[in-house]
N, C-alpha and C positions, 0 to 999 in steps of 0.2 A: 420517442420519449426523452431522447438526449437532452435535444434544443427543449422543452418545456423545463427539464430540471435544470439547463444553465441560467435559465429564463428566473427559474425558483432562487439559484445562488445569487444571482446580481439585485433580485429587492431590495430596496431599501424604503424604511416607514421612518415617518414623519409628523409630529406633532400639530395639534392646531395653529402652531408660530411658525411653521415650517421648521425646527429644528428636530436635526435629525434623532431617531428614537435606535437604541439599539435592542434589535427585538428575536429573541431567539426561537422557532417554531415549532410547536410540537408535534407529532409523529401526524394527529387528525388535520393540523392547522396545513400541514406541506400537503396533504391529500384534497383538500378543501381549494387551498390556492392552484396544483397543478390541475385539479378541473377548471376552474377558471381560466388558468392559462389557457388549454386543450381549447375551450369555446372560444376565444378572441383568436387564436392562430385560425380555425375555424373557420368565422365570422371574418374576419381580415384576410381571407388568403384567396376569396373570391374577387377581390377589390384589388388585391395584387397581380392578379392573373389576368385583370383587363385591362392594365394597366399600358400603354403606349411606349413610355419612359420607365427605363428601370436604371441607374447609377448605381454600379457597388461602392459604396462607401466603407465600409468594415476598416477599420483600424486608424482612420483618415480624423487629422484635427479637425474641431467645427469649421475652421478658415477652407481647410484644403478639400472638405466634404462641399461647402457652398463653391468653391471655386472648381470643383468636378460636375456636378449639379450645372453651373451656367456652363461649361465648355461643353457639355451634352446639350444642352438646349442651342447652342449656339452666339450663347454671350459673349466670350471671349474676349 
């Protein structure tokens, strides 16, 4: 349940312009969105678990997460 509600803290909504909406959830709205998370973790964790290639990336800038990414594959 942890990772679903840190999953719930880092949301963020966005208008039809893409600008960002600050949106505050109410007690039903958090219950409604962590089912949703629950089914995608779900649904995607089959697809992670066949997966061949796994890179931990966690905390890595976008630069140094692609440049982890090809040193696994063997770009280098």
């Amino acid at each position: 349940m942890t990772r679903r509600r840190n999953i719930l803290e880092r949301i963020t909504f966005y208008d039809i312009d893409s600008r960002r909406i600050e949106k505050h959830l109410t007690a039903e709205e958090r219950i409604l969105y962590l089912k949703e998370i629950k089914a995608d973790i779900s649904y995607f964790k089959r697809s992670y678990e066949r997966a061949d290639l796994q890179v931990t990336i966690t905390g890595l800038a976008p630069e140094a997460s692609a440049a982890a990414i090809d040193a696994r594959l063997g770009r280098t």
